[in-house]
C-alpha positions as CSV (number, residue, x, y, z in Angstrom):
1,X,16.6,13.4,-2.3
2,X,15.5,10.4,-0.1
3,X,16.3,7.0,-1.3
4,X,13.7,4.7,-3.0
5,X,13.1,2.3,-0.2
6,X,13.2,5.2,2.5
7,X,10.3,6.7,0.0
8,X,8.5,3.5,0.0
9,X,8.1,3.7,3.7
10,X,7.2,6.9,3.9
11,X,4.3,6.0,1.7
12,X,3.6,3.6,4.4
13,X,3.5,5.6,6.8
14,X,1.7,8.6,5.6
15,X,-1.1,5.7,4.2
16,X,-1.2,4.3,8.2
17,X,-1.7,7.9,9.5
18,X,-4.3,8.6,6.4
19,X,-6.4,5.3,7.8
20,X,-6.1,6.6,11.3
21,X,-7.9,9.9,10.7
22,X,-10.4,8.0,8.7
23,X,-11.2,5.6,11.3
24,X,-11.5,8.4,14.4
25,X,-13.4,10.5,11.7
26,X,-15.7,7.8,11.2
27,X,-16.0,6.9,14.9
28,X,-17.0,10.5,15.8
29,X,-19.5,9.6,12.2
30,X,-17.8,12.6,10.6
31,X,-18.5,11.4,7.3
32,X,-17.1,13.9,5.4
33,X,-13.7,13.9,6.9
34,X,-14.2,9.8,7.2
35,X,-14.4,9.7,3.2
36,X,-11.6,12.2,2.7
37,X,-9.4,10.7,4.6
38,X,-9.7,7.1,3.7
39,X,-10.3,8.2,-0.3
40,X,-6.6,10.1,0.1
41,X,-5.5,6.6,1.8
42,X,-6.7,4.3,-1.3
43,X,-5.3,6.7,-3.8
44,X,-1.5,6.8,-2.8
45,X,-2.0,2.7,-1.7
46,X,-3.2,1.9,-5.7
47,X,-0.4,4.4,-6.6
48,X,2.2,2.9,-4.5
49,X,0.9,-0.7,-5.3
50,X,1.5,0.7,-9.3
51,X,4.8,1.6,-8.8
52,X,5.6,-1.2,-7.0
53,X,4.3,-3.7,-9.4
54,X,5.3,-2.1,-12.5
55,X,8.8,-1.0,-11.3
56,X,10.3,-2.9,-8.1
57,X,8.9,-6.4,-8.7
58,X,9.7,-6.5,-12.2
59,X,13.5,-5.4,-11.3
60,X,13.5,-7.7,-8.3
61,X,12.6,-10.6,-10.2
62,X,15.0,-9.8,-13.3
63,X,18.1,-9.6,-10.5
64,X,17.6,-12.1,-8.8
65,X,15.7,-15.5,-11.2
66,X,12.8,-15.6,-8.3
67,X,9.3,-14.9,-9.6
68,X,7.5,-17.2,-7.0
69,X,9.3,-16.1,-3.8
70,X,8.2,-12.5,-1.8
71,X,7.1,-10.1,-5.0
72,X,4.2,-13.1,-5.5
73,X,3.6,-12.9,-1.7
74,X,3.1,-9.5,-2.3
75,X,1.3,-9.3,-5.5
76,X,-1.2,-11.5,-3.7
77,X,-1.5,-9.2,-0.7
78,X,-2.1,-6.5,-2.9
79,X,-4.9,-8.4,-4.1
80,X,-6.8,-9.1,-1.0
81,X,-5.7,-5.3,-0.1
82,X,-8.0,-4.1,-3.2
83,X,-10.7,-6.3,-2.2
84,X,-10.8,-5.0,0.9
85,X,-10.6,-1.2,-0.2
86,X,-13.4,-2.1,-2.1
87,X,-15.1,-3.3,1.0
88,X,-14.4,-0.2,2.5
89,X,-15.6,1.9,0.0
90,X,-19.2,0.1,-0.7
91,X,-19.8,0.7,2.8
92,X,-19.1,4.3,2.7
93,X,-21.5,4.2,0.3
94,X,-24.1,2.8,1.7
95,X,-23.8,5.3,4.9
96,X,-22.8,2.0,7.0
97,X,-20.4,3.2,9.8
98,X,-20.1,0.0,11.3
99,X,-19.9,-2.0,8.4
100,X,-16.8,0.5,7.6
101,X,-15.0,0.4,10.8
102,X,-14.7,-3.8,10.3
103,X,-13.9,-3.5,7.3
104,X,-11.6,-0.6,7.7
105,X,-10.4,-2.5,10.6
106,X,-9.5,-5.7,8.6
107,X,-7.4,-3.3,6.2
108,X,-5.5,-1.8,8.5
109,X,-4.3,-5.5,10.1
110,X,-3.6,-6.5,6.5
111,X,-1.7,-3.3,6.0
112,X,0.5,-3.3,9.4
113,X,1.6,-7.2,8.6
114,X,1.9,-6.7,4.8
115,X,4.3,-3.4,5.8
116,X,6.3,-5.0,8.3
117,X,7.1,-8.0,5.2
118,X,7.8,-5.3,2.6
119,X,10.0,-2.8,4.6
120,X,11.9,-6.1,6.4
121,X,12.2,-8.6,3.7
122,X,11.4,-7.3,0.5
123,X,13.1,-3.8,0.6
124,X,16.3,-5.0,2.0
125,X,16.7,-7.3,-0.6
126,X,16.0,-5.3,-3.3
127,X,18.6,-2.9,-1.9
128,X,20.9,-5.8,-2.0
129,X,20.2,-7.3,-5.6
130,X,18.8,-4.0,-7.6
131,X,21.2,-2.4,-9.4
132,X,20.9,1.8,-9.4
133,X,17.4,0.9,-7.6
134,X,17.5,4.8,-6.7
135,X,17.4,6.0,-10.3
136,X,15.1,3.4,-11.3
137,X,12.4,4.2,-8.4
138,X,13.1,7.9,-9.2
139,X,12.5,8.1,-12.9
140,X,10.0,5.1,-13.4
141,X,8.2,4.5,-17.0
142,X,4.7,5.8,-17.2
143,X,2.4,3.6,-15.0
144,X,-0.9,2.0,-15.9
Protein backbone atom coordinates (compact mmCIF):
# COMPACT_ATOMS: atom_id res chain seq x y z
CA UNK A 1 0.00 0.00 0.00
CA UNK A 2 1.15 3.52 -0.94
CA UNK A 3 1.24 6.04 1.73
CA UNK A 4 -1.51 8.82 2.10
CA UNK A 5 0.38 11.78 0.88
CA UNK A 6 2.15 9.67 -1.97
CA UNK A 7 -1.82 8.81 -2.86
CA UNK A 8 -2.60 12.44 -2.66
CA UNK A 9 -0.18 13.17 -5.42
CA UNK A 10 -1.04 10.61 -7.37
CA UNK A 11 -4.50 12.04 -7.52
CA UNK A 12 -2.69 15.07 -8.71
CA UNK A 13 -1.18 13.77 -11.16
CA UNK A 14 -3.69 11.49 -12.76
CA UNK A 15 -6.25 14.83 -12.51
CA UNK A 16 -3.18 16.96 -14.58
CA UNK A 17 -2.99 14.13 -17.14
CA UNK A 18 -7.12 13.86 -17.14
CA UNK A 19 -7.11 17.87 -18.08
CA UNK A 20 -4.44 17.32 -20.69
CA UNK A 21 -6.47 14.83 -22.78
CA UNK A 22 -9.41 17.08 -22.33
CA UNK A 23 -7.77 20.14 -23.59
CA UNK A 24 -6.04 18.30 -26.91
CA UNK A 25 -9.53 16.56 -27.20
CA UNK A 26 -11.12 19.78 -27.23
CA UNK A 27 -8.43 21.42 -29.49
CA UNK A 28 -8.89 18.70 -32.13
CA UNK A 29 -13.10 19.72 -31.05
CA UNK A 30 -13.52 16.06 -30.21
CA UNK A 31 -16.26 16.72 -28.02
CA UNK A 32 -17.02 13.55 -26.90
CA UNK A 33 -13.60 12.61 -25.62
CA UNK A 34 -13.24 16.55 -24.50
CA UNK A 35 -16.30 15.89 -22.03
CA UNK A 36 -15.05 12.52 -20.89
CA UNK A 37 -12.08 13.44 -20.08
CA UNK A 38 -12.53 16.68 -18.29
CA UNK A 39 -16.05 15.03 -16.52
CA UNK A 40 -13.42 12.01 -15.14
CA UNK A 41 -11.07 15.14 -14.09
CA UNK A 42 -13.89 17.05 -11.95
CA UNK A 43 -15.01 13.86 -10.41
CA UNK A 44 -11.76 12.55 -8.68
CA UNK A 45 -10.81 16.72 -8.01
CA UNK A 46 -14.48 17.01 -5.87
CA UNK A 47 -13.57 13.56 -4.44
CA UNK A 48 -10.13 14.38 -3.54
CA UNK A 49 -11.12 17.98 -2.41
CA UNK A 50 -13.87 15.67 0.05
CA UNK A 51 -11.34 13.67 1.39
CA UNK A 52 -9.22 16.31 1.96
CA UNK A 53 -11.63 18.57 3.61
CA UNK A 54 -13.39 16.18 5.66
CA UNK A 55 -10.25 14.13 6.68
CA UNK A 56 -6.75 15.89 6.32
CA UNK A 57 -7.76 19.52 7.27
CA UNK A 58 -9.73 18.55 10.04
CA UNK A 59 -6.61 16.32 11.46
CA UNK A 60 -4.18 19.03 10.48
CA UNK A 61 -5.89 21.61 12.34
CA UNK A 62 -6.64 19.34 15.50
CA UNK A 63 -2.57 18.62 15.65
CA UNK A 64 -1.35 21.41 15.28
CA UNK A 65 -3.98 24.66 16.97
CA UNK A 66 -3.78 26.47 13.25
CA UNK A 67 -7.12 26.86 11.59
CA UNK A 68 -6.18 30.14 9.67
CA UNK A 69 -2.77 29.13 8.26
CA UNK A 70 -2.44 26.61 4.85
CA UNK A 71 -5.78 24.29 5.18
CA UNK A 72 -7.82 27.96 4.90
CA UNK A 73 -5.37 28.78 1.99
CA UNK A 74 -6.57 25.73 0.59
CA UNK A 75 -10.17 25.54 1.44
CA UNK A 76 -10.19 28.90 -0.41
CA UNK A 77 -8.48 27.51 -3.44
CA UNK A 78 -10.75 24.83 -3.54
CA UNK A 79 -13.40 27.31 -3.80
CA UNK A 80 -12.28 29.32 -6.77
CA UNK A 81 -11.30 25.68 -8.17
CA UNK A 82 -15.25 24.79 -8.15
CA UNK A 83 -16.03 28.01 -9.62
CA UNK A 84 -13.99 27.44 -12.27
CA UNK A 85 -15.09 23.74 -12.96
CA UNK A 86 -18.26 25.18 -13.09
CA UNK A 87 -17.02 27.56 -15.72
CA UNK A 88 -15.75 24.75 -17.57
CA UNK A 89 -18.58 22.77 -17.52
CA UNK A 90 -21.36 25.61 -18.65
CA UNK A 91 -19.19 25.99 -21.55
CA UNK A 92 -19.19 22.45 -22.51
CA UNK A 93 -22.60 22.95 -22.41
CA UNK A 94 -23.12 25.46 -24.51
CA UNK A 95 -20.83 23.77 -27.38
CA UNK A 96 -18.26 26.75 -26.74
CA UNK A 97 -14.78 25.41 -27.47
CA UNK A 98 -13.09 28.51 -26.95
CA UNK A 99 -14.88 29.63 -24.21
CA UNK A 100 -13.71 26.03 -22.64
CA UNK A 101 -10.16 26.17 -23.52
CA UNK A 102 -9.85 29.66 -21.27
CA UNK A 103 -11.54 28.52 -18.95
CA UNK A 104 -9.98 25.16 -18.89
CA UNK A 105 -6.87 27.02 -19.26
CA UNK A 106 -7.38 29.22 -16.11
CA UNK A 107 -8.07 25.72 -14.15
CA UNK A 108 -5.17 24.13 -15.02
CA UNK A 109 -2.82 27.32 -13.81
CA UNK A 110 -4.86 27.30 -10.61
CA UNK A 111 -4.34 23.56 -10.33
CA UNK A 112 -0.38 23.46 -11.12
CA UNK A 113 0.21 26.43 -8.37
CA UNK A 114 -2.44 25.12 -5.85
CA UNK A 115 -0.48 21.42 -6.30
CA UNK A 116 2.88 22.61 -6.03
CA UNK A 117 1.46 24.45 -2.26
CA UNK A 118 -0.30 21.21 -1.21
CA UNK A 119 2.42 18.49 -2.10
CA UNK A 120 5.35 21.18 -0.73
CA UNK A 121 3.88 22.74 2.29
CA UNK A 122 0.84 21.29 3.25
CA UNK A 123 1.66 17.44 2.88
CA UNK A 124 4.96 17.61 4.47
CA UNK A 125 3.56 19.05 7.43
CA UNK A 126 0.87 16.93 7.89
CA UNK A 127 3.40 14.04 7.72
CA UNK A 128 5.17 15.84 10.37
CA UNK A 129 2.25 16.76 12.90
CA UNK A 130 -0.50 13.82 11.91
CA UNK A 131 -0.41 11.09 14.01
CA UNK A 132 -1.07 7.46 12.05
CA UNK A 133 -2.02 9.94 9.01
CA UNK A 134 -1.68 6.57 6.90
CA UNK A 135 -4.56 4.70 8.72
CA UNK A 136 -6.53 7.77 8.93
CA UNK A 137 -6.28 8.64 4.98
CA UNK A 138 -6.79 4.89 4.43
CA UNK A 139 -9.99 4.12 6.36
CA UNK A 140 -11.68 7.70 6.25
CA UNK A 141 -15.42 8.16 7.73
CA UNK A 142 -18.10 8.21 5.10
CA UNK A 143 -17.78 11.56 3.10
CA UNK A 144 -20.50 14.01 2.14
Amino acid sequence: MTDAVSHLIHEHQDCNAKLTVAEAAMQRLDWPLARDAFGQAEALLLSHFRLEEAVLFPAFESATGMTQGPTKVMRDEHAVIRDLLENCRSQLQANDSEGFLAELDTLVILLQQHHVKEENVLYPMCRAHVPALDQLMAAPPALP
